[in-house]
N, C-alpha and C positions, 0 to 999 in steps of 0.2 A: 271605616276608620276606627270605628269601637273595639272591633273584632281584635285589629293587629292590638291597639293600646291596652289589652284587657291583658294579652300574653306580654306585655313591656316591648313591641316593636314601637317600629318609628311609625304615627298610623301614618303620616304622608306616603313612606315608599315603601315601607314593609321589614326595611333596615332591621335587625339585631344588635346588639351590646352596645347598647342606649347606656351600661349604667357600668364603669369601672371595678366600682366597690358597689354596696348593697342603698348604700347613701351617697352614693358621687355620681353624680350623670355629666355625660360627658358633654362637650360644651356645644358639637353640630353634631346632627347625625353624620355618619360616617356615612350613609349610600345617596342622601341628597344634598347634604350640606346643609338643612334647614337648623338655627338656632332657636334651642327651646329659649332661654332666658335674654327675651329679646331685649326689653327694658324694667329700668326699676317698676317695682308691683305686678310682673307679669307671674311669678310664683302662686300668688294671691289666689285663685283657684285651685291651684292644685292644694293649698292650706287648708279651704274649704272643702274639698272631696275629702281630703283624710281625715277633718273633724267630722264631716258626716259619718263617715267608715266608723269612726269610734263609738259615736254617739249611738249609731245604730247596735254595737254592739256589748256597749252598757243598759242597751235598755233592754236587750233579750236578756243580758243576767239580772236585771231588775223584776221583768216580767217572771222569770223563773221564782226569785223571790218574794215576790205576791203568790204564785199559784202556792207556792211549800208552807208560806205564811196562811191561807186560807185551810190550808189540810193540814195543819198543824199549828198550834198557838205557840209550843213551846220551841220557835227555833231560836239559833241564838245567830245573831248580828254580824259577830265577828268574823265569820268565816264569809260570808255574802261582803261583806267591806272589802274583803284583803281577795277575793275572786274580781269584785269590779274593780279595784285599784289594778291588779295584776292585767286585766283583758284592756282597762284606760289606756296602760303601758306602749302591750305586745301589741294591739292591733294598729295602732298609728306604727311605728316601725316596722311590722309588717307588708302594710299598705303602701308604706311611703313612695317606691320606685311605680307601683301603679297608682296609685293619683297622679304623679307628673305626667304621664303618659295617655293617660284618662284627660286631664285638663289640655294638653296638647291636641289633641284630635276635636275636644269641644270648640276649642280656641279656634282651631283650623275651617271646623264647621260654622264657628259663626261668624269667620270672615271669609268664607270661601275659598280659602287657599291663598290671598292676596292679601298685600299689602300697601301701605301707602310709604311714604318716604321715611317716614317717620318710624317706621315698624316694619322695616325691611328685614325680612325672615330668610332671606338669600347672600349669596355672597357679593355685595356690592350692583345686585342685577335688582329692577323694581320691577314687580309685575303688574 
């Protein structure tokens, strides 16, 4: 299931063009019908993988900026500020279509593909 959600498929069926625009996904997938945004707060993960994606990637320019700081006393600030502002930016928009998809296949995995009535991921069918 990770595999398909890493490339932006559906991980349930393997489906493609999960996402209209870069930021619009589309509301079932088109090869099972399965609804990502089943109910209010189900986004909520995939929120959290993208702030991971950032956070991991402000600390590698962080970390860069200790190692330059330790081989050097005289760097200067500003350019290490407006790199980590710039990477805060790009890498959440970047990510964004893969964390929904990322959090879709977690989701699937830790309910095993099933639903209760309440969180019915199919069209009208309870599994």
């Amino acid at each position: 299931m990770l595999r398909r959600a890493i490339v932006k498929h559906c991980p349930r069926c393997g489906a493609g063009h999960l996402f209209r625009r870069w930021f619009l996904m589309v509301e079932r997938c088109p090869g099972c019908g399965y609804k990502f945004n089943r109910e209010e707060g189900s986004s909520l993960g995939a929120y959290v993988i993208n702030f991971g994606f950032t956070i991991a990637a402000v600390a590698v320019v962080l970390l860069f900026f200790i190692a330059k700081l330790a081989s050097d006393e005289s760097v200067a600030i500003g350019p290490w500020l407006l790199g980590a502002g710039i990477v805060a930016i790009a890498v959440p928009a970047f990510c964004y279509p893969f964390s929904w998809t990322i959090w879709t296949a977690i989701d699937l995995m830790l309910h095993r593909g099933r639903f209760g009535p309440s969180r019915s991921a199919d069209r009208g069918r309870y599994r």
